[in-house]
C-alpha positions in Angstrom: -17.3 6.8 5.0 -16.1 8.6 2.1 -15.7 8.2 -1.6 -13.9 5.3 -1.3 -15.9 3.6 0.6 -17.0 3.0 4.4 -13.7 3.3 7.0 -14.2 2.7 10.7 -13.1 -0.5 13.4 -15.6 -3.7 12.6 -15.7 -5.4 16.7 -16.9 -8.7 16.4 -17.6 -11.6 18.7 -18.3 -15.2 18.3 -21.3 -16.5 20.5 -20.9 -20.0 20.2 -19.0 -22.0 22.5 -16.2 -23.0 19.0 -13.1 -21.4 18.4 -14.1 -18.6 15.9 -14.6 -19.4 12.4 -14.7 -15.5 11.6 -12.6 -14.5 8.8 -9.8 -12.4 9.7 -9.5 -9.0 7.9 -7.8 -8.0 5.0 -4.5 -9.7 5.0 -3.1 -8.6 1.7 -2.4 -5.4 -0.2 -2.0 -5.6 -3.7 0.5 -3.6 -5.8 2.0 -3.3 -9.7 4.9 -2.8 -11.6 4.8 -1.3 -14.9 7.5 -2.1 -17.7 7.1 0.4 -20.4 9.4 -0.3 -23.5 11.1 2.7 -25.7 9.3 1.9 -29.1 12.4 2.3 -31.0 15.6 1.4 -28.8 13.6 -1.1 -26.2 15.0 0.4 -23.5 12.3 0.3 -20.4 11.4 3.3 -18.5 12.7 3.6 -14.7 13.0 6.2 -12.0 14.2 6.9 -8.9 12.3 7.8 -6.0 12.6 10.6 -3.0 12.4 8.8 -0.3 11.7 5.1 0.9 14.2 2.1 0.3 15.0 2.7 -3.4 16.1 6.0 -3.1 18.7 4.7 -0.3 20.1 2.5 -2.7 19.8 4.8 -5.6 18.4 2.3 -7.3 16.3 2.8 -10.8 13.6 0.9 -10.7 9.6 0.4 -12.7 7.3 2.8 -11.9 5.2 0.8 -9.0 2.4 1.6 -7.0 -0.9 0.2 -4.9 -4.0 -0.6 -6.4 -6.8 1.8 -4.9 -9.9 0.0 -2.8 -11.9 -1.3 -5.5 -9.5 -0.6 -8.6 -8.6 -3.0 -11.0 -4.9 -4.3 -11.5 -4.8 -3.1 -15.0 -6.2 0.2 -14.0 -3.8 0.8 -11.7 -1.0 0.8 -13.8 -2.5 2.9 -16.4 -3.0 5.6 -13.3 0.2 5.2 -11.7 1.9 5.1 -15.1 0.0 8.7 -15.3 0.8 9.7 -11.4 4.6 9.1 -11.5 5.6 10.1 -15.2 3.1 11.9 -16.9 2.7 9.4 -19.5 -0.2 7.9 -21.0 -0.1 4.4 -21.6 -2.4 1.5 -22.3 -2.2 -1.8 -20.6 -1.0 -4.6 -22.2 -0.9 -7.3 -19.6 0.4 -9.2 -16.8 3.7 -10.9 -17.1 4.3 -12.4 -14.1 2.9 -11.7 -10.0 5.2 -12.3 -6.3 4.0 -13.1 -2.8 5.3 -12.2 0.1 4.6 -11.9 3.4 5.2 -10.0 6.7 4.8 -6.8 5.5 3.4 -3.6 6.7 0.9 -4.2 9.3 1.8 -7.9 8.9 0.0 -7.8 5.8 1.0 -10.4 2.8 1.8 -8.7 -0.1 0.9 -9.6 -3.9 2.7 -7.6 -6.9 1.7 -8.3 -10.4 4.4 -7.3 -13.0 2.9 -5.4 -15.9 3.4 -4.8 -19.3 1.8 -1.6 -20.9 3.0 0.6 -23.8 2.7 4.2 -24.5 -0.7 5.5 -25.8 -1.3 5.9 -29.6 -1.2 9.7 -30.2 2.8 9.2 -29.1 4.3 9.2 -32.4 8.1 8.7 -33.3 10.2 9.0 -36.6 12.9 7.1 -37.0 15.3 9.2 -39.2 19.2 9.8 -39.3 20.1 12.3 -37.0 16.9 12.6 -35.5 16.6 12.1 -31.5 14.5 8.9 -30.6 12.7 10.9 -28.3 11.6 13.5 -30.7 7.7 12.9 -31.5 7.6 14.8 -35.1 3.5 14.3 -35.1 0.3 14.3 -31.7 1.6 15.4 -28.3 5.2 16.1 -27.3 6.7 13.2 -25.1 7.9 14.6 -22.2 8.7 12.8 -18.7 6.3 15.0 -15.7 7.8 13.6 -12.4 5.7 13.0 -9.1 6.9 16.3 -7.2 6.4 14.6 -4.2 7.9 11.2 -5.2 9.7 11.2 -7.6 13.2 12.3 -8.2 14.2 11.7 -11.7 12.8 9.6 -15.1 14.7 8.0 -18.1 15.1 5.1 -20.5 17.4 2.4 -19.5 18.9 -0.4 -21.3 17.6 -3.5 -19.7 20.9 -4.7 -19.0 22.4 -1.9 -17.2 18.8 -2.3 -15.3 19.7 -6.0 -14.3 23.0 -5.3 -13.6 22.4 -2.9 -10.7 23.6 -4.1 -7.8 20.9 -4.6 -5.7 18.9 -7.0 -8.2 22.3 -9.2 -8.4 21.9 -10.5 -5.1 18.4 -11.5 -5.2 17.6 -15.0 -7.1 14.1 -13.4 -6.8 14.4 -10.2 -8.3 17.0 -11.7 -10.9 14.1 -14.6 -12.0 11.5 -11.1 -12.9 14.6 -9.6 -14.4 14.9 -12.2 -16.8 11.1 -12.3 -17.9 11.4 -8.2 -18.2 14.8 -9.1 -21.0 12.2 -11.6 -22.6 10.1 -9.1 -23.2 12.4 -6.6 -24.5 14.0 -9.2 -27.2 10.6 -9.8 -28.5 9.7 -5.8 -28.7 13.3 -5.4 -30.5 12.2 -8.3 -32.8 9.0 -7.4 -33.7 10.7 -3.3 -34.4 12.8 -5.0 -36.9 10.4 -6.6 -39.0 8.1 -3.5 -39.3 11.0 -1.0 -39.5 11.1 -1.1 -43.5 6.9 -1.1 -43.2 6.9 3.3 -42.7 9.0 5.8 -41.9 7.1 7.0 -39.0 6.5 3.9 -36.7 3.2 4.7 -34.2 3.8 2.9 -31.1 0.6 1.3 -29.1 -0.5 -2.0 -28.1 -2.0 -2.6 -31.9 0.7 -1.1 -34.0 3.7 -2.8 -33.9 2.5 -5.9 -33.4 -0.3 -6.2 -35.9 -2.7 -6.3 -33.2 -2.0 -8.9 -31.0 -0.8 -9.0 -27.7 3.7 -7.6 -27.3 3.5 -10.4 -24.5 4.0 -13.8 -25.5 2.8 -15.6 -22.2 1.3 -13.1 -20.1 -2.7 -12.7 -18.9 -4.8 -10.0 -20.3 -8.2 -8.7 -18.6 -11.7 -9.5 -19.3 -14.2 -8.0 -17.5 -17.4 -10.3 -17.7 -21.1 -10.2 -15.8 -21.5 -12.2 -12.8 -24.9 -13.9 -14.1 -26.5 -14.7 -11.0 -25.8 -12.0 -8.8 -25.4 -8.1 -10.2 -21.8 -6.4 -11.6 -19.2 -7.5 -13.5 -15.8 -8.5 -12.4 -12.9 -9.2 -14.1 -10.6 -12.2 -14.5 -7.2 -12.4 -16.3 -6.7 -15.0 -19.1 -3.7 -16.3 -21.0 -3.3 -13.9 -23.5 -3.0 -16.8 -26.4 -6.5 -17.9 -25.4 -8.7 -14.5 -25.7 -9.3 -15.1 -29.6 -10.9 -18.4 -28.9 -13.0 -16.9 -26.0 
């Protein structure tokens, strides 16, 4: 056992003359993808990894990780947003999710797509000649790779993202591409309209979209009591419904 809970082998043995009716194990792992959006050009961020298939195919891709034992989807793209990139960001919510299967240990394999934006002390002015990256107010944005993962961060235009080579032979990958452009024509929408409201445009998931949600369709967390047995746990609603909830 350890802080992340009890680890060990679990033998078990059915003692009735039936084919077992035992559960088997844990036959999924369950991972995220964050799309982060540059508040003022809507590029998304992407990297490139060290090792593993990516970096074989020099491919940029989200920043993407596994959800801890325990750990909530949405908190797991917050911390993996913070692992990889140094960033603080808040979630916003969950676009779309894929399921596969036959993966390692012949586990099935569930990856939720996720929407977050950078955390409110970020602050950007948008002036001529001034670099879109340079925060004139609150902390300094600066990229803080993974040492041991990850090779190199940067904004990307989301076509040169779809366009990379790999993703263009994949219906798949090309159907989630096309959800991630959605997204980033309603962020460059909604920067229009405010850009004559200030100068300095504060980017979080209530600024720039007088607080409602950036994503139009996507599933937001709610983290409610059980009632009739202890804890809370959390289930994801359409993001249009959580004002009538």
């Amino acid at each position: 056992s350890d802080d992340k809970g009890p680890r060990g082998l679990v033998l078990t043995k059915w003692l009735l003359p039936t084919q077992s009716r035992l559960p088997h194990g844990p036959t999924h792992q369950c991972g995220i993808g964050a799309l982060v959006l540059h508040p003022i050009t809507g590029e998304m961020l992407v990297l490139q990894e060290k090792s593993g298939p990516a970096a074989k195919r020099n491919l940029w891709k989200m920043p993407t990780g596994l959800t801890d034992p325990g750990e909530d989807i949405h908190i797991a793209a917050v911390r993996e947003l913070k692992e990889e990139t140094g960033l603080d960001c808040k979630f916003d919510s969950v676009l779309c999710f894929r399921q596969a299967h036959g993966g390692l240990f012949n586990r099935s394999d569930l990856f939720f797509v996720c929407l977050c934006t950078l955390d409110d002390k970020y602050v950007f002015e948008a002036s001529n000649g001034a670099n879109d990256d340079e925060i004139k107010h609150g902390e300094v944005l600066t990229f803080t790779p993974q040492e041991a993962e990850i090779l190199d961060i940067k904004w990307m235009d989301i076509e040169d993202f779809s366009e990379q080579d790999v993703w263009k032979t994949s219906p798949l990958y090309m159907e989630i591409n096309e959800i991630l452009r959605q997204q980033v024509k309603k962020h460059i929408e909604i920067n229009k309209n405010n850009a004559d409201q200030a100068k300095n445009i504060q980017f979080g998931s209530k600024s720039l979209t007088s607080k409602t949600s950036l994503s139009k369709f996507g599933f937001i967390p709610k983290s409610l009591p059980v009632g009739f047995s202890r804890g809370s746990q959390t289930v994801f609603i359409p993001s249009s419904s959580n004002s009538k909830l």
